[in-house]
N, C-alpha and C positions, 0 to 999 in steps of 0.2 A: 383328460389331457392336461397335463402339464404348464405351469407358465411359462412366460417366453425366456425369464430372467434365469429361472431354473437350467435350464439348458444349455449347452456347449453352442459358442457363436456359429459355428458350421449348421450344426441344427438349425438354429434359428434361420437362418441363409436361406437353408434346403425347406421349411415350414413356409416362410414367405414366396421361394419361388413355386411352390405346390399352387400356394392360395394366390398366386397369381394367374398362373397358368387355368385352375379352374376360373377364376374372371374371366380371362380372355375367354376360355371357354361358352362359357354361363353366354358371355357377351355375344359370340357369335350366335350360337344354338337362338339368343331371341332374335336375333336380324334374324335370320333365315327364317324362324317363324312369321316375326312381322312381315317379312317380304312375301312368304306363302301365304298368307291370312289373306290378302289383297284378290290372292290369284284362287283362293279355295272355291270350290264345285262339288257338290254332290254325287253319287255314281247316277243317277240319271240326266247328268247336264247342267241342271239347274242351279240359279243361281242360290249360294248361300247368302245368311242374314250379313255377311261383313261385303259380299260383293254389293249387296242390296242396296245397302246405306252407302256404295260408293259412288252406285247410280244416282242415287238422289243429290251426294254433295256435288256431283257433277251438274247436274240439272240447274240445282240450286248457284252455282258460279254461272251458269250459262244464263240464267236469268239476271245474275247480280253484271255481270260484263255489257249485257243486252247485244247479245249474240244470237244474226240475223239466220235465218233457217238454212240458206246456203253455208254459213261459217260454219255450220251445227252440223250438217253432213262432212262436211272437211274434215272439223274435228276429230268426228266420231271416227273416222276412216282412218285417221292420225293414229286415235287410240287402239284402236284392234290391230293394226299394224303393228305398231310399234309392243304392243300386248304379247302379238303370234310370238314375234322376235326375241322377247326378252324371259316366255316363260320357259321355253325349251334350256335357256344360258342359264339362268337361276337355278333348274335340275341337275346339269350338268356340275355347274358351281355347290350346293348343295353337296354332292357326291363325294367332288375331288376335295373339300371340306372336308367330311366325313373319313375318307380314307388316310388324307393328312393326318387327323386328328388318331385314329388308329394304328398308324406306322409311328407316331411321334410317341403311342404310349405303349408303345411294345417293348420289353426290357432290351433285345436288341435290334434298332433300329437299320433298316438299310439307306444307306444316305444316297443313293443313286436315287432307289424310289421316294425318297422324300425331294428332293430335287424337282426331279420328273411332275410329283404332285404341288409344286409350288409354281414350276414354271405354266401348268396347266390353270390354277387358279389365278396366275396373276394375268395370263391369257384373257380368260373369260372374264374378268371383272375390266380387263378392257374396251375387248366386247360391250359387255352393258355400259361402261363408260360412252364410249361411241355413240352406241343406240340412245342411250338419254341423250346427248347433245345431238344429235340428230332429231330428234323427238321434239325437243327446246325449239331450233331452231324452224321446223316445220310448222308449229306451232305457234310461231312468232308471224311467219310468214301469213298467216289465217286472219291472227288478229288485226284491229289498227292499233296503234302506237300509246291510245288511250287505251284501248281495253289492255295490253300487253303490260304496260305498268300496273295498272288494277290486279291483272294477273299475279307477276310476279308477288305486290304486296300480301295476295292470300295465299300464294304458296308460302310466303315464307312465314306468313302467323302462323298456318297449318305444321309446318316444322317446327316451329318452336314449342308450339302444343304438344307435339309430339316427343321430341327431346327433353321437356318438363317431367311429360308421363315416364319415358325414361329416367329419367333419374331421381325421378319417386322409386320407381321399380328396384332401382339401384339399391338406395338409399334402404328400403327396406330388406332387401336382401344380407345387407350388411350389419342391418340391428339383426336379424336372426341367425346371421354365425356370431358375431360377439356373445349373443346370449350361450350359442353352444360353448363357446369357450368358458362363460364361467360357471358353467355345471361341473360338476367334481365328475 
């Protein structure tokens, strides 16, 4: 490949909006993943090693909250509820993804059904918008006001943990296309 300088500036235009759109890409394909990894199952039911260690951090917050045996059943009720609800949307969202992403890379595109698939996805991620703050607040309602903040404080270390690991991810993904670019 080419350097950038060597190129006609349209090129260059058309080369950076490629390598964007594969980001965006890249970027979605791993949310969907991460978001499936949470919910993954075996074909006989069972849980797998990522549901495993979700039960435990669970566990492990409900010991660190000191969450009374009745909050524990609430909880737990909270979560498989709000579980049932949101994996069926993520399938769906997953999909209208998918076909997005295949109608937007067809050399001719149809804009009705690109439309149709956008206003479906923007649908369902309201959907789960909803459902989390439904979720939040049902959850809120279990706690008392001291464990609630406690709460909140390790969900939001747990996200920043996580957004780090992101953009290591990131970060490495970008030293190994610079490398492909300066192979001959």
């Amino acid at each position: 490949m080419g350097h950038a300088w060597s190129k006609k500036p349209q090129e260059v235009i058309d080369m950076k909006m490629k390598q964007g759109l594969v980001m965006v890409m890249i970027a979605m394909s791993a949310m969907v993943v991460v978001t499936q990894a949470g919910y993954a199952q075996d074909s006989s039911g069972a849980d797998t090693n990522c549901r495993g260690k979700a039960h435990k951090n669970i566990e492990r917050l409900f010991d660190e909250l000191n969450i009374t045996a009745q909050q524990k059943e609430q909880l737990k009720g909270i979560m498989q509820e709000s579980r049932a609800k949101t994996v069926a949307n993520r399938e769906k969202l997953r999909l209208n993804r998918q076909a997005l992403k295949e109608e937007l890379e067809k050399v001719t595109s149809d804009t009705a059904k690109i439309n149709a698939l956008v206003a479906d996805v923007k649908s369902i991620e309201g959907q789960l918008t909803d459902e989390r703050v439904s979720h939040i607040l049902r959850i809120k309602a279990v706690l008392t006001p001291e464990q609630f903040v406690k709460f909140k404080e390790k969900m939001a270390n747990g996200r920043k943990k996580r957004m780090e690991l992101m953009r290591e991810k990131v970060k490495q993904y970008r030293r190994s296309c610079d490398n492909d670019f300066e192979k001959p």
